[in-house]
SEKOLKE-66311 format. One record per residue (C-alpha): residue number from 1; residue in three letters; x, y, z. Coordinates in Angstrom, 3 decimals. Example, Ala and Ser with C-alpha at 12.3 -4.5 7.8 and 13.67 -1.06 7.14 Angstrom:
// residues 2
1 | ALA | 12.300 | -4.500 | 7.800 .
2 | SER | 13.670 | -1.060 | 7.140 .
END
This chain:
// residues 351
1 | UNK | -86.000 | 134.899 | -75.464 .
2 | UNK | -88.864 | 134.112 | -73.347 .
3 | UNK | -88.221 | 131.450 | -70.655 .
4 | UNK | -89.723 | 128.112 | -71.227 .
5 | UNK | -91.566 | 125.397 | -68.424 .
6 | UNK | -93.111 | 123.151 | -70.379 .
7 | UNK | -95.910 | 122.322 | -67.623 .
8 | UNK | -96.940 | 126.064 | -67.967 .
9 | UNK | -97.225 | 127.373 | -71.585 .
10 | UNK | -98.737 | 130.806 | -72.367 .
11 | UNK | -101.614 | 130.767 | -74.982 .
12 | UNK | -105.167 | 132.266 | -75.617 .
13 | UNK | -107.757 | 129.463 | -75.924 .
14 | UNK | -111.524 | 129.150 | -76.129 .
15 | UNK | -113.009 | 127.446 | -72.865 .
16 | UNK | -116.066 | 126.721 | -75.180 .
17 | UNK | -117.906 | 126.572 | -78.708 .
18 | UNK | -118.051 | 130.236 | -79.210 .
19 | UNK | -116.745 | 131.730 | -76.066 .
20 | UNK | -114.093 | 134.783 | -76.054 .
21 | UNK | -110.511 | 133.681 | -76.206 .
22 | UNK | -109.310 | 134.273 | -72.616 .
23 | UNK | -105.477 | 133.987 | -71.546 .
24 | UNK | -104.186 | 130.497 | -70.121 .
25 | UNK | -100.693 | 128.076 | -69.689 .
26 | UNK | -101.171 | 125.287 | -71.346 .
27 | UNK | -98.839 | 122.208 | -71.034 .
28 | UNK | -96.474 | 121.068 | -74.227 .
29 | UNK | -94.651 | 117.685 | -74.552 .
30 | UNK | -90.886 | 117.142 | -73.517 .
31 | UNK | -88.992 | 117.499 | -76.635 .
32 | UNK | -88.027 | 114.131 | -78.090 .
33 | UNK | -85.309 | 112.810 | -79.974 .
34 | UNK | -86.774 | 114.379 | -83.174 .
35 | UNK | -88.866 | 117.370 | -82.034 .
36 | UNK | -88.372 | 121.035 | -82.040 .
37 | UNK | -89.024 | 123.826 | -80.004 .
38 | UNK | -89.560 | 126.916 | -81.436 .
39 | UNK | -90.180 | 129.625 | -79.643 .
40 | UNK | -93.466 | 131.190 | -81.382 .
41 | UNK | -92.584 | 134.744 | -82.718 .
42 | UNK | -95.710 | 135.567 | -84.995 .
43 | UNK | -99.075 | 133.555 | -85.422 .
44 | UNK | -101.645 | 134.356 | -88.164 .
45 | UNK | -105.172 | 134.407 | -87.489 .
46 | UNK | -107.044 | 132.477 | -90.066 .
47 | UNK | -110.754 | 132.402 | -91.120 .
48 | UNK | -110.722 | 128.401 | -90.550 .
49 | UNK | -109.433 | 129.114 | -86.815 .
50 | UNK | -113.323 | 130.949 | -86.389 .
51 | UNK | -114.743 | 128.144 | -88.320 .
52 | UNK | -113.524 | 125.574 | -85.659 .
53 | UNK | -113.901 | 127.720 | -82.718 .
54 | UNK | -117.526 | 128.253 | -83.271 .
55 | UNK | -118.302 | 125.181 | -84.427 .
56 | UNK | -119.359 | 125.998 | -87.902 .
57 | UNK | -117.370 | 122.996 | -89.611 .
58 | UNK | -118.897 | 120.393 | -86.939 .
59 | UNK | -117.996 | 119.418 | -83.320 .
60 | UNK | -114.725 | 120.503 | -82.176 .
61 | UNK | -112.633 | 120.130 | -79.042 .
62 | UNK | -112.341 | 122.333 | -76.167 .
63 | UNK | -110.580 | 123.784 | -74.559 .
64 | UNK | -109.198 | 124.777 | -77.933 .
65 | UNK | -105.847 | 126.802 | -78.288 .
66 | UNK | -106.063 | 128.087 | -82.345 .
67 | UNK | -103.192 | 128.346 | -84.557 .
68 | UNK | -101.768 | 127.154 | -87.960 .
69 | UNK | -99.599 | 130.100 | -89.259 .
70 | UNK | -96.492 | 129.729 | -86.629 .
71 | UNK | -93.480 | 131.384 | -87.248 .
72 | UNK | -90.805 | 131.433 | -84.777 .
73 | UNK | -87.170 | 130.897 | -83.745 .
74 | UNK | -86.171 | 127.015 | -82.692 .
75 | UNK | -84.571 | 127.250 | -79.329 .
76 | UNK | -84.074 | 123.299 | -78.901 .
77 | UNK | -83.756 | 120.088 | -80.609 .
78 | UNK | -83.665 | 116.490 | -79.538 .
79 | UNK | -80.755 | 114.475 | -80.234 .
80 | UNK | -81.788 | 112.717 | -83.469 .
81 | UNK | -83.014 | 115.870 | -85.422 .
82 | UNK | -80.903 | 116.711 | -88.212 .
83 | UNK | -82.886 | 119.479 | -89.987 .
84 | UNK | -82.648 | 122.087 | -87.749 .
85 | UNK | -80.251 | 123.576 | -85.309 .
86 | UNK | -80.650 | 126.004 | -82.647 .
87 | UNK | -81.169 | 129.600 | -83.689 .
88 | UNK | -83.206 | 128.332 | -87.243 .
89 | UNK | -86.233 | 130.340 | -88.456 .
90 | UNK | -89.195 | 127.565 | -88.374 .
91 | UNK | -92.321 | 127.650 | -89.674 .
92 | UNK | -95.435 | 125.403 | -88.426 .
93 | UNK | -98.708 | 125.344 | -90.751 .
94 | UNK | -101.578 | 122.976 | -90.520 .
95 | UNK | -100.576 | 119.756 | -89.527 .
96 | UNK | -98.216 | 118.158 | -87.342 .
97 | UNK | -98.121 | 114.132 | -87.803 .
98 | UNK | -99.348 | 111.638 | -90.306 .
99 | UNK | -98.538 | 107.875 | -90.989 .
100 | UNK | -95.693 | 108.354 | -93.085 .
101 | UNK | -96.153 | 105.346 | -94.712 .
102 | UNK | -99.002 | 105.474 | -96.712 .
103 | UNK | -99.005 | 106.170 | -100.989 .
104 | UNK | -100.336 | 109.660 | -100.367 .
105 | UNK | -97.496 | 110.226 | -97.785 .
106 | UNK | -94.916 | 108.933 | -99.400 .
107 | UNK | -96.058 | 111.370 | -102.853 .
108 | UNK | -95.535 | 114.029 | -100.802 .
109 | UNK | -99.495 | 114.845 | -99.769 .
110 | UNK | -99.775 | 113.898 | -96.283 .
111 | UNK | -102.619 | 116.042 | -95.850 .
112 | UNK | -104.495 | 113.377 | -97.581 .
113 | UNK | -103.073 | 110.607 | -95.611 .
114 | UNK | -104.985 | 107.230 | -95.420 .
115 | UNK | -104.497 | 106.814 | -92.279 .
116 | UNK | -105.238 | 110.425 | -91.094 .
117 | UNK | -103.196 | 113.894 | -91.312 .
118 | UNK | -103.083 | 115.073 | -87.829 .
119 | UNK | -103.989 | 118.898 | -87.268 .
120 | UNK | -101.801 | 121.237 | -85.883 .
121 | UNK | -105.288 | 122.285 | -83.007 .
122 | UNK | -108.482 | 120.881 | -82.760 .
123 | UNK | -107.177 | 117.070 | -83.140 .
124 | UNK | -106.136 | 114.465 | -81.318 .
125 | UNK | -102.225 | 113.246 | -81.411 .
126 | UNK | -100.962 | 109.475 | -81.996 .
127 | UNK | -101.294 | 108.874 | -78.100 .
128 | UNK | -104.749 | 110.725 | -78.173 .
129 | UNK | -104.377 | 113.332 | -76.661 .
130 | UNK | -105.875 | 117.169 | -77.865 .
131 | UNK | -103.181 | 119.125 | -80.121 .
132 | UNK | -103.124 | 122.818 | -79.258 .
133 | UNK | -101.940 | 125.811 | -81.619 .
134 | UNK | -99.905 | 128.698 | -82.733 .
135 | UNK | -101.719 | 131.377 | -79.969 .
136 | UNK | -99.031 | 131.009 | -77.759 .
137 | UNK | -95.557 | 131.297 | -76.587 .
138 | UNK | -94.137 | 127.628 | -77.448 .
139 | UNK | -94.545 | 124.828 | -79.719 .
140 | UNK | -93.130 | 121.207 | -79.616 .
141 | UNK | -93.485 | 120.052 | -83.296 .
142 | UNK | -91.227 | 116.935 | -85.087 .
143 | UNK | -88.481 | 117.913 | -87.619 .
144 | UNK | -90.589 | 116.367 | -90.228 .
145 | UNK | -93.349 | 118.419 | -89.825 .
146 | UNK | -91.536 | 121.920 | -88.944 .
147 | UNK | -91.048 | 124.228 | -92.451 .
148 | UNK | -87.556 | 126.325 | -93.042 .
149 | UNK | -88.725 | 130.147 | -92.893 .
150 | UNK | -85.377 | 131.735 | -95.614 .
151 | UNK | -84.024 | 134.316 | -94.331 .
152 | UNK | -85.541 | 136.813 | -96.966 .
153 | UNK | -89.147 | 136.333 | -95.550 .
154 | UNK | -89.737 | 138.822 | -92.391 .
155 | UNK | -91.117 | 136.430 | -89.444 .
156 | UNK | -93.988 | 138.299 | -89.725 .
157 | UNK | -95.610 | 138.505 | -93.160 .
158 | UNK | -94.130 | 134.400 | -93.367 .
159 | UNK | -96.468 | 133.577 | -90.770 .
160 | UNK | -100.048 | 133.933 | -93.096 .
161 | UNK | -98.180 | 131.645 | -95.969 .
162 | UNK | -97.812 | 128.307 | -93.556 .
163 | UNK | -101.633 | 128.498 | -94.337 .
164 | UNK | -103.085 | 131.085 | -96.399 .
165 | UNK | -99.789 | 130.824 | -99.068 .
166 | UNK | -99.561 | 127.156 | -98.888 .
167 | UNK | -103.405 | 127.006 | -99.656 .
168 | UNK | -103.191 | 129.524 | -103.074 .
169 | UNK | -100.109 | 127.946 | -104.214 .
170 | UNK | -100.840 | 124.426 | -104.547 .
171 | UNK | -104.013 | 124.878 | -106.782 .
172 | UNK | -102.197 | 127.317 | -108.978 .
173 | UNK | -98.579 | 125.548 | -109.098 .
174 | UNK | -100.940 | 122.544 | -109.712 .
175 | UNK | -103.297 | 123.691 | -112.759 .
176 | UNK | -99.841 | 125.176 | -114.252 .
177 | UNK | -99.832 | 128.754 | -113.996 .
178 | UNK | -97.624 | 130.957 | -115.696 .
179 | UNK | -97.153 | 133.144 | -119.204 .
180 | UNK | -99.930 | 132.746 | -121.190 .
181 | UNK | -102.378 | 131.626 | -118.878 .
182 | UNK | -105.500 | 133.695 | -117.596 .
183 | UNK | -106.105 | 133.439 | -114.082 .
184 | UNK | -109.275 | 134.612 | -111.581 .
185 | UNK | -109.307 | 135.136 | -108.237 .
186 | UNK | -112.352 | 135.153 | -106.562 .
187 | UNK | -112.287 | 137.224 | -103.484 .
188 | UNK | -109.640 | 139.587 | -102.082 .
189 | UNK | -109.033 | 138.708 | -98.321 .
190 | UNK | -106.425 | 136.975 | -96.413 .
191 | UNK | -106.124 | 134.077 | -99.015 .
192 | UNK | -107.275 | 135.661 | -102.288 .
193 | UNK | -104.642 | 138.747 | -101.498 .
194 | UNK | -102.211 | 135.912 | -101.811 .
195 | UNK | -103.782 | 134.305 | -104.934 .
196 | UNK | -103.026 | 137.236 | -106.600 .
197 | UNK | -99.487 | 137.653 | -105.465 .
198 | UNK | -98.540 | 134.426 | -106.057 .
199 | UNK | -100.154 | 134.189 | -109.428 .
200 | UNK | -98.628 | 137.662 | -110.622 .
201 | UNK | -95.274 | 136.375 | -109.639 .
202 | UNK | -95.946 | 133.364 | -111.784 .
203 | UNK | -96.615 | 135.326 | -114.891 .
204 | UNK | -100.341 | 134.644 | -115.589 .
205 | UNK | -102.514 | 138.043 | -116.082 .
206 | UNK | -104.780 | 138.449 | -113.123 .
207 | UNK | -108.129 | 139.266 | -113.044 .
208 | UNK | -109.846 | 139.511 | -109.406 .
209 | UNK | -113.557 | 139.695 | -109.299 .
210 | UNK | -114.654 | 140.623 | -105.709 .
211 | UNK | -118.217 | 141.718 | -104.903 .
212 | UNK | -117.427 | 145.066 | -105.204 .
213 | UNK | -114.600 | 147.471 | -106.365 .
214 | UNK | -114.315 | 148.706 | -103.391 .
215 | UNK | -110.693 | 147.484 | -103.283 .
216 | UNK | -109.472 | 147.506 | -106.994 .
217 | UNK | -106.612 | 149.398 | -105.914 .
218 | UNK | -105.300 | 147.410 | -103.450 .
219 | UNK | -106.140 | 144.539 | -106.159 .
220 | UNK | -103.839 | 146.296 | -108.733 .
221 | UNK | -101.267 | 147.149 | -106.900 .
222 | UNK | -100.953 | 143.362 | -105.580 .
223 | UNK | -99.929 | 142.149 | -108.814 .
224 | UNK | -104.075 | 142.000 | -110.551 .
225 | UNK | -104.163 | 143.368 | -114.463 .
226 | UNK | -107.862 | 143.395 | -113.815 .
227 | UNK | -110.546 | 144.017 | -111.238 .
228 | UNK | -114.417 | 143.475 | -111.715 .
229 | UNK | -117.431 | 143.829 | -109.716 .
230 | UNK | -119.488 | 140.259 | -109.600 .
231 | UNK | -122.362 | 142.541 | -108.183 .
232 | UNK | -122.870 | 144.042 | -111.054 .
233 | UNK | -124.534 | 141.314 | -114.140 .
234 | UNK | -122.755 | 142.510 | -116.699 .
235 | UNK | -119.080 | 141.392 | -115.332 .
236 | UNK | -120.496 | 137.653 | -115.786 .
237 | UNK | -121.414 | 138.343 | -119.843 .
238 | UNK | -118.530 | 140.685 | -120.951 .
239 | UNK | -116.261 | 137.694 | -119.286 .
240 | UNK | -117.488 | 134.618 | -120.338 .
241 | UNK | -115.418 | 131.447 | -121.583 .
242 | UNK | -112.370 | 133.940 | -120.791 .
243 | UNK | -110.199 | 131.671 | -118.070 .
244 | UNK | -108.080 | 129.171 | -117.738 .
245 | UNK | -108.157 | 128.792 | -114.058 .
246 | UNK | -110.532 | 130.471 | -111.758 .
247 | UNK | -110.201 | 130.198 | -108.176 .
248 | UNK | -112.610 | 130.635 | -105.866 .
249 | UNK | -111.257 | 131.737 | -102.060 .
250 | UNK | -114.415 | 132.904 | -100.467 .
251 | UNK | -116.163 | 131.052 | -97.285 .
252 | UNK | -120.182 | 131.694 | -98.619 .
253 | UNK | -121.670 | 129.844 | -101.234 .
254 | UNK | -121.208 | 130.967 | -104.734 .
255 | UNK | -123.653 | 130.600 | -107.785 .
256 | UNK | -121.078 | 128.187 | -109.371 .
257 | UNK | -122.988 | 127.960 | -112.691 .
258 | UNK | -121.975 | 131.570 | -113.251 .
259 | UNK | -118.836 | 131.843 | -112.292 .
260 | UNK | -117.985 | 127.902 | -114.051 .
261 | UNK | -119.330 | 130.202 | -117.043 .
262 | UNK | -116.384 | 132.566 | -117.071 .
263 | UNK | -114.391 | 128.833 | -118.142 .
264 | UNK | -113.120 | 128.781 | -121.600 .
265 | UNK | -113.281 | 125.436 | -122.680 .
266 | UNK | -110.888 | 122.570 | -120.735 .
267 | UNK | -110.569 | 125.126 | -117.628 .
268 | UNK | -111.239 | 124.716 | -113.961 .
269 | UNK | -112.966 | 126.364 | -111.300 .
270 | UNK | -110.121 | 125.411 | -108.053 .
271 | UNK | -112.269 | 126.050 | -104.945 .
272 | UNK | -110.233 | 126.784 | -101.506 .
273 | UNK | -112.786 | 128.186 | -99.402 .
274 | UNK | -114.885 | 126.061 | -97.515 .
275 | UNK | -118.618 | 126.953 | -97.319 .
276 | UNK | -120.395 | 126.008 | -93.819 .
277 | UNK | -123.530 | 125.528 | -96.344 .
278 | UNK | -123.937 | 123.123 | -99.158 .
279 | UNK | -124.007 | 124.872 | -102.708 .
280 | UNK | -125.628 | 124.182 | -105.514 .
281 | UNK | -124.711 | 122.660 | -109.262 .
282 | UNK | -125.850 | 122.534 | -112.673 .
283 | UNK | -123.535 | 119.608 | -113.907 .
284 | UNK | -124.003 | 120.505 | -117.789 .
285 | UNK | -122.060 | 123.893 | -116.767 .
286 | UNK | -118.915 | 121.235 | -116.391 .
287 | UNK | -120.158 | 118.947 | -119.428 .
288 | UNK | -120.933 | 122.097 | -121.843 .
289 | UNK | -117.011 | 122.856 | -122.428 .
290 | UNK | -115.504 | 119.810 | -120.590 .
291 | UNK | -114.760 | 121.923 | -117.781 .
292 | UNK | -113.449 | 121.081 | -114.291 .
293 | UNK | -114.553 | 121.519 | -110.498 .
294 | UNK | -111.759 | 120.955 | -108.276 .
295 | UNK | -111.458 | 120.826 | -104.242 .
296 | UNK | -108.188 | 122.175 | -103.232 .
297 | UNK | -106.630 | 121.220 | -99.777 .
298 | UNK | -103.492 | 122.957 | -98.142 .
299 | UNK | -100.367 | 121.116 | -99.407 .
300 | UNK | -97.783 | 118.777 | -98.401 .
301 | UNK | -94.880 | 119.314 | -96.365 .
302 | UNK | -92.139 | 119.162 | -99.861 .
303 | UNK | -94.582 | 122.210 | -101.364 .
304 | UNK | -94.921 | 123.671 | -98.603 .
305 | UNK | -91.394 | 124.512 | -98.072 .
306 | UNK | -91.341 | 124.627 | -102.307 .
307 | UNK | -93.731 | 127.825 | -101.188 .
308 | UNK | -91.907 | 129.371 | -98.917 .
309 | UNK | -88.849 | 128.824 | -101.065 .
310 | UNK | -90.603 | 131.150 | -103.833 .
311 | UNK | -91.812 | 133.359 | -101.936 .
312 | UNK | -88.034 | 134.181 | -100.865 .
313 | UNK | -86.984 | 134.389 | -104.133 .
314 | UNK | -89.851 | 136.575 | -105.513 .
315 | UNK | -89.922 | 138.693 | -102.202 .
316 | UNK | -93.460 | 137.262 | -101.511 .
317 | UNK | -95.411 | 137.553 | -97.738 .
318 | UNK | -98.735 | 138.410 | -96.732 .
319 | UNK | -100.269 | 141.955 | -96.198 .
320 | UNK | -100.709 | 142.064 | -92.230 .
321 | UNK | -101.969 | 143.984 | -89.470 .
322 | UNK | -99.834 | 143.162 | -86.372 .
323 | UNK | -101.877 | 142.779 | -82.913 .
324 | UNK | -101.248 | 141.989 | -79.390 .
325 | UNK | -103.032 | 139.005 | -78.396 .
326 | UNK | -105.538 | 141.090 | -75.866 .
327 | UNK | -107.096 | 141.706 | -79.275 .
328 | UNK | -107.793 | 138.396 | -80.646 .
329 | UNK | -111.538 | 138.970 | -80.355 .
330 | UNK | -111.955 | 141.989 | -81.853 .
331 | UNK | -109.903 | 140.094 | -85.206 .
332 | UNK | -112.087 | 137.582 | -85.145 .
333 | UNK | -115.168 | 140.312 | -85.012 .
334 | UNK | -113.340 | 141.928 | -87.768 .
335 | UNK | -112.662 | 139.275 | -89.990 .
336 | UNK | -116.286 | 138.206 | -90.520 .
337 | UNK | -116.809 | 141.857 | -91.410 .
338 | UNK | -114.054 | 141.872 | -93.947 .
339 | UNK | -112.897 | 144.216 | -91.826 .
340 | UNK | -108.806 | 143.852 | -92.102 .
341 | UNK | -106.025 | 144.411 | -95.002 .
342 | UNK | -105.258 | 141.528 | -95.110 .
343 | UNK | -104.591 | 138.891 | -92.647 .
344 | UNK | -104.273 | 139.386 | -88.565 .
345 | UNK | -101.093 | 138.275 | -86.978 .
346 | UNK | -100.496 | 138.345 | -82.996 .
347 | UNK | -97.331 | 139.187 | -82.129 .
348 | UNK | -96.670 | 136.390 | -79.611 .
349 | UNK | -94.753 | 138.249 | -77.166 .
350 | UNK | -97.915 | 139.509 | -76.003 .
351 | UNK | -99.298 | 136.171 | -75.067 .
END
C-alpha cells in the first residue's frame, strides 16, 4: 500500500478550462467519525470528465482533479462507520453528499436531491469548499456514500460501472427489461458497451444501431442479437414501431423523430447521453403512438450497489484498456475519436 499524508495527495488535475492534465498533491480531509479512506486502485475515465474539463456543460471549477469511477481498497475508517472495515473493496461513483432528508433522498434517488446532490469533482462540499476526484492516489468519502465492490468483480473492469453501469442500469431496470421485451441501444462506447451487457443479461433481445457496422462483432459478442447501421436509411424503415425501449447513449444530437419512430406503440426513447447542443423535436412523434421521451440520470446509492450486486452475479464489468496516468491526455484525445474498446481506466499506482 501506498503511504498516505493527507496534506500531500497525488492526483492529475487540470490547472485550467482545457489545459493538459499535469501531475500534482492535492490535500484530502482528516477522516471523520463516518468517512473512509480508500486507497484508489483503478479510476475510469469518463466522457462527462472531458465535458467538465473543457467546459462544454458550462463553467466549471479549477483547479479540477476528474474522477467518478473509483475503485479501491479502504485502508481506514472513523470510529462511527459501521459499513466497512479495513481491507473492504469500495467503490466511489458520482456523488459524495446530499441532504439526506429530503423525499427524493429518502426514496432512494439522492441524485435528485432538493436540496442538491453533491458531485464527487467539480462541486463544492457542505463547508464550500471544491471536491476533487478519482485521478489520484486517495479518497476521503462518508460510509453512506462509498459502494461495496463483491468480490467477483476484478477492481478493474468495476471501476467503469460506479458510472457508466450505474447510468445503463437504472433506465433499463426502470422501463422493466427482461424476456419478451425488445431493447435498442444507441451507440457502442463506454456506456452503450454496457447497455448491451446489462440488457443481454436481463433477457431482452438486443439490437444496437451504431453509425456504422464497423463494430457489429464486438456488438454480438457483448450480448447484441442484432446490429444495424443508422447511416444507412433503410435501417430506420425495415425497423419501425419495432421497440419497447430504445436507449440512446451518444453525446451529439440525434434526429429524435427517427429514431422515436423505431417505438412501437406505449414505448420510450431513455436518453443518457448528454448533448452540449440543444436538439430538436417533433412532439406528434410522442403523441402518434403515445410514446415516451425520458431523461435518465445516474442512480441512487441502494441501485447503485443493486448494480454492482448483478453484475457479480451475472459476471458483468466493463471492457477496458488499462493506462498509466502519464497518458491521461492522449485518452481524452482518443475518446472524442471513438478511439478506445471500451472505456479508459488509469491504474492509480501510476499517479
Amino acid at each position: 500500500m501506498t503511504t498516505y499524508d493527507s496534506s500531500a495527495v497525488s492526483a492529475y488535475a487540470v490547472p485550467s478550462s482545457g489545459a493538459p492534465l499535469e501531475r500534482t498533491t492535492i490535500t484530502r480531509r482528516p477522516v471523520g467519525d463516518h468517512d473512509v479512506l480508500i486507497e484508489i486502485k483503478f479510476s475510469g475515465i469518463c466522457h462527462s470528465d472531458i465535458h467538465q474539463a473543457r467546459e462544454g456543460w458550462g463553467e466549471s471549477i479549477f483547479p479540477m482533479v476528474p474522477g467518478h469511477e473509483i475503485a479501491g481498497i479502504v485502508t481506514e475508517v472513523g470510529p462511527g462507520v459501521t459499513k466497512f472495515a479495513v481491507g473492504d473493496r469500495a467503490g466511489v461513483g458520482c456523488m459524495i453528499d446530499s441532504c439526506r432528508e429530503c423525499a427524493n433522498c429518502l426514496a432512494g434517488n439522492e441524485q435528485f436531491c432538493l436540496d442538491r446532490s453533491v458531485g464527487t469533482y467539480n462541486d463544492l462540499d457542505k463547508k464550500g469548499e471544491p471536491t476533487l476526484g478519482g485521478y489520484a492516489s486517495h479518497i476521503v468519502v462518508d460510509e453512506a456514500f462509498t459502494l461495496r465492490i463483491p468480490d467477483g468483480l476484478p477492481l478493474d473492469t468495476a471501476a467503469p460501472l460506479l458510472c457508466a453501469g450505474i447510468t445503463l442500469y437504472s433506465p433499463l431496470a426502470g422501463q422493466g427489461t427482461g424476456p419478451g421485451k425488445k431493447v435498442a441501444v444507441v451507440g457502442l462506447g463506454g456506456l452503450g458497451h454496457m447497455g448491451v451487457k446489462l440488457a443481454h443479461a436481463m433477457g431482452a433481445e438486443v439490437t444496437v444501431l451504431s453509425q456504422s457496422l464497423r463494430k457489429r462483432d464486438d456488438g454480438l459478442r457483448l450480448g447484441a442479437d442484432h446490429f444495424y447501421a443508422t447511416s444507412d436509411p433503410a435501417t430506420f424503415e425495415e425497423l419501425a414501431g419495432t421497440f419497447d425501449l430504445i436507449v440512446s447513449t451518444v453525446s451529439a444530437p440525434l434526429p429524435l423523430d427517427d429514431y422515436i419512430g423505431l417505438l412501437r406503440a406505449g414505448g420510450a426513447l431513455v436518453n443518457v447521453g448528454a448533448p452540449e447542443a440543444p436538439v430538436s423535436l417533433n412532439l406528434l412523434s410522442l403523441i402518434n403512438g403515445n410514446k415516451g421521451l425520458i431523461g435518465s440520470n445516474i442512480g441512487g446509492i441502494r441501485q447503485t450497489q443493486e448494480m454492482l450486486d448483478f453484475c457479480a452475479e451475472h459476471g458483468i464489468g466493463a471492457e477496458i484498456e488499462l493506462i498509466g496516468a502519464d497518458r491521461i491526455n492522449e485518452a481524452y484525445e482518443r475518446v472524442l475519436t471513438s478511439d478506445v474498446r471500451y472505456r479508459f481506466v488509469i491504474d492509480a499506482a501510476t499517479v
